[in-house]
C-alpha positions in Angstrom: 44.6 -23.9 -2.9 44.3 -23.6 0.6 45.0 -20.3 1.0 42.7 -19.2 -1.7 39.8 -21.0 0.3 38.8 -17.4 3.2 39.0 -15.4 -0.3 36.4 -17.3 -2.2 34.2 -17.3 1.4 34.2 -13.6 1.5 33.6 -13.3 -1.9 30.7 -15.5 -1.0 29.5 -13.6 1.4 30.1 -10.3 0.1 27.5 -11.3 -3.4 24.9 -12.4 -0.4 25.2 -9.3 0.9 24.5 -7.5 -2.3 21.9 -9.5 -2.8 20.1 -8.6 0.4 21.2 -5.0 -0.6 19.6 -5.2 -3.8 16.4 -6.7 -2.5 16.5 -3.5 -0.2 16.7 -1.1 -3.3 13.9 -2.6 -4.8 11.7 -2.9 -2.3 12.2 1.3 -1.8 12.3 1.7 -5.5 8.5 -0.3 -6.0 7.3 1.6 -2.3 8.1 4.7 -4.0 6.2 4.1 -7.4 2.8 2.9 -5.5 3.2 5.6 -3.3 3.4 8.7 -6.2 1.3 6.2 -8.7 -1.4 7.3 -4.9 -0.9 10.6 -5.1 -1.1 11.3 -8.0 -4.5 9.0 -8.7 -5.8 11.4 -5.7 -4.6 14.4 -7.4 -6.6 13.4 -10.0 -9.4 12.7 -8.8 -9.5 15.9 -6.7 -9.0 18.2 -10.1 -11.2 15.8 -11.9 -8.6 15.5 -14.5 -9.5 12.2 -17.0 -6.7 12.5 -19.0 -3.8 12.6 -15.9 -5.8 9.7 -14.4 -5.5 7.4 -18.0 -1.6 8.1 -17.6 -1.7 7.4 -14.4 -3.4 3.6 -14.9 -0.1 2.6 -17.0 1.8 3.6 -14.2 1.0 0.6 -12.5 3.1 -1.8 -15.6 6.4 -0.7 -13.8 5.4 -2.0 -10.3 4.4 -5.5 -11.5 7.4 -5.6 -13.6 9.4 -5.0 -10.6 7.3 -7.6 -8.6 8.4 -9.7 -10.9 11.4 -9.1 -10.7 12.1 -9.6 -6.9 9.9 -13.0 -6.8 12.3 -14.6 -9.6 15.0 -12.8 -7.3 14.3 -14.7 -4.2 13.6 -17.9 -5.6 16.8 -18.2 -6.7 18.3 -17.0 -3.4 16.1 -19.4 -1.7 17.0 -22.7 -3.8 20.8 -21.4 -4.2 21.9 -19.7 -0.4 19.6 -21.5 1.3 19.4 -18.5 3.7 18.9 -19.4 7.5 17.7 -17.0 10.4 17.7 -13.4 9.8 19.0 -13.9 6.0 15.7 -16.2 5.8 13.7 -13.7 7.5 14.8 -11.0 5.3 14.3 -12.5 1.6 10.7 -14.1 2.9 9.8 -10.6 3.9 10.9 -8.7 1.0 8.7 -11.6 -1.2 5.9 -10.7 0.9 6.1 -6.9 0.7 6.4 -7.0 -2.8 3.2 -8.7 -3.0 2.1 -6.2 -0.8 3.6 -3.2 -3.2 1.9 -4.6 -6.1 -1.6 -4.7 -4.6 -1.2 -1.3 -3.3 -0.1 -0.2 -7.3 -3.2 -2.0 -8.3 -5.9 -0.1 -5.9 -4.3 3.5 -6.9 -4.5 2.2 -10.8 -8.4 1.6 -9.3 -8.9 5.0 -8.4 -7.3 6.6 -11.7 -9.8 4.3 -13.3 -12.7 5.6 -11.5 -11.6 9.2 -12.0 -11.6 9.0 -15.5 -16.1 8.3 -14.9 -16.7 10.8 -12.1 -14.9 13.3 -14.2 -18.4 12.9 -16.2 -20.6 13.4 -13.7 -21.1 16.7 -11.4 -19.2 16.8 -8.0 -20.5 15.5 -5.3 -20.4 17.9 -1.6 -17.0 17.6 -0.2 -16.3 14.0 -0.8 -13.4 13.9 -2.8 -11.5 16.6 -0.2 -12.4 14.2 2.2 -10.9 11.3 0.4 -8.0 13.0 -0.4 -7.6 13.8 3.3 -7.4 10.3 3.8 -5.1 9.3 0.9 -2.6 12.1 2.7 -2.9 9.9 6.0 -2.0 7.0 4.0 0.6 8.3 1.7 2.6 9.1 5.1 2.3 5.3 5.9 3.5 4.1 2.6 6.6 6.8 3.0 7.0 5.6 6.8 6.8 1.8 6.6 9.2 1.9 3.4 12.0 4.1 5.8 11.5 1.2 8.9 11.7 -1.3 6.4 15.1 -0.1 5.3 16.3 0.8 8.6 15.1 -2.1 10.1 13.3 0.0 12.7 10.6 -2.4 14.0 9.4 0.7 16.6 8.5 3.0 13.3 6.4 0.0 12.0 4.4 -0.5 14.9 3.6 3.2 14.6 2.6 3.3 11.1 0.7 -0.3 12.1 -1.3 1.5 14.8 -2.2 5.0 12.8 -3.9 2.1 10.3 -7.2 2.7 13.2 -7.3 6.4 12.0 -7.8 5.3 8.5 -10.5 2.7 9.2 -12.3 5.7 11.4 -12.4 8.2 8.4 -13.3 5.5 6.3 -16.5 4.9 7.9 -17.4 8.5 8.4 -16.9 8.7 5.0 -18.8 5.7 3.9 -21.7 7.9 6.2 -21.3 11.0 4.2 -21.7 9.4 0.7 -24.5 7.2 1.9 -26.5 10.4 2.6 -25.5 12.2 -0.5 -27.3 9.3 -2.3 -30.4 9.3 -0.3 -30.6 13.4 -0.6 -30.3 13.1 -3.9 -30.8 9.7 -6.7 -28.8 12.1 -8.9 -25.8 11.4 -7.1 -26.0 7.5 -7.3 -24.1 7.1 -10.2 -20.6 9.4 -8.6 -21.3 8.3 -4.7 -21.1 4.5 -6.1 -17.8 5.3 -7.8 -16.9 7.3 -4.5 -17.8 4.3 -2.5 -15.3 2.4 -4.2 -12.6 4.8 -4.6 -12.8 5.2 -0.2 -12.4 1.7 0.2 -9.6 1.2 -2.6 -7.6 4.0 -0.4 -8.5 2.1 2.9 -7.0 -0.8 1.6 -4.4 0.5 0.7 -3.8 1.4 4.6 -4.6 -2.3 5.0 -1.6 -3.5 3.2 1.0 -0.8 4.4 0.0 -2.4 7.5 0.6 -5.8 6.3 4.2 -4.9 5.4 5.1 -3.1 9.3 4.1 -6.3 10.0 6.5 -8.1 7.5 8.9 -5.9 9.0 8.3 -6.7 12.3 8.7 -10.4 12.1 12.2 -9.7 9.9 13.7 -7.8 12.7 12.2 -9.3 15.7 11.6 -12.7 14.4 8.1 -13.0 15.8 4.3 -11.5 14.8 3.6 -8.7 16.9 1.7 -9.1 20.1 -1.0 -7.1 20.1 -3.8 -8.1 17.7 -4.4 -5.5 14.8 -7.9 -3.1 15.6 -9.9 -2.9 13.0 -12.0 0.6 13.2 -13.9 -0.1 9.7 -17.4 -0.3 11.0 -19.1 0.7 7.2 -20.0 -2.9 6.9 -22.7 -2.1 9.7 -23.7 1.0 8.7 -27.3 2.1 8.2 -28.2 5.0 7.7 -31.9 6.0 7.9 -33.5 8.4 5.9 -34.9 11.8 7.2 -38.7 11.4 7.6 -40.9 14.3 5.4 
């Protein structure tokens, strides 16, 4: 009996470990999803392609299954290991991304949705270039934050957590642009307002990638980071005043 007992502790440890590896896998396998269900949505929207952008709104089923999935996952690893320190820090952070995964899924399943009504209605200027520009910038985030997450490369998060600015700065200059295509034109009311929307679904998306470089820095470093995140969304004090006849 005794000399049965370090065999059943490393078997012990060994199924924790793949546990925590498995958590890992998911976490990339959901990142991945929300981050093609993005590109595509903005591929979409760019060739103003309805019928991609319906496909692309059941996309958004497999993420939520596999959200799921990891909070049944690490609610059993929470009531069973009882993980302390970093194991704690680990399983609370991939609960937290998850969330953060899903809400990401659910904005790009927004934009598809909106796609499918502006392909009705005549383009408007340069906008959707301009959001697509953005959904690039935040694309690289997603594909960033999910490679520090499973490197465990705090460094690489705080990067991806600071290039959230950028996003916030082309959001506004954006929120501008389609504010004046609507006062140019009433005609355009009816696209810009689903524009609008579209900008700030991909802005929060760069909200919640942030959110996660964040998860990740507190899992690695056991702490929030120091510096207070900058928030360069100034669209909810935007005027813009029309041009006088």
């Amino acid at each position: 009996m005794t000399d049965q007992t370090p065999i059943i502790g490393q078997h012990i440890v060994k199924s924790f470990d793949d546990e925590l590896n498995w958590l890992d896998n998911t976490i990339a396998e959901m990142g991945g999803l929300a981050e093609a269900q993005l590109a595509a949505a903005i591929d979409a929207l760019v060739r103003r392609d309805a019928e991609k952008a319906a496909e692309i709104v059941e996309w958004d089923k497999r993420i939520d299954a596999l959200e799921e999935e990891i909070n049944s996952f690490t609610v059993r690893v929470l009531a069973l290991r009882q993980p302390q320190a970093s194991d704690l820090r680990i399983t609370v952070a991939a609960l937290k991304s998850a969330g953060e995964l899903e809400r990401i899924g659910d904005y790009a399943k927004n934009v598809a949705k909106r796609t499918i009504t502006l392909a009705k209605t005549e383009p408007v200027g340069s906008a959707a270039n301009s959001i697509s520009r953005m959904g690039t910038m935040v694309q690289g985030m997603i594909k960033n934050v999910l490679d520090a997450y499973v490197s465990r490369d705090w460094q690489r998060a705080e990067d991806v957590r600071l290039r959230d600015e950028e996003v916030d700065q082309v959001h506004t200059s954006l929120f501008r642009e389609l504010l004046t295509y609507m006062m140019e034109d009433p005609r355009n009311i009816t696209a810009c307002t689903h524009l609008l929307f579209i900008a700030k679904n991909v802005e929060r998306i760069g909200d919640h990638t942030t959110n996660i470089a964040e998860h990740i820095h507190f899992m690695v470093r056991g702490e929030e980071p120091e510096t207070a995140r900058v928030n360069e969304d100034l669209s909810s004090y935007t005027v813009v005043e029309p041009k006088s006849s």
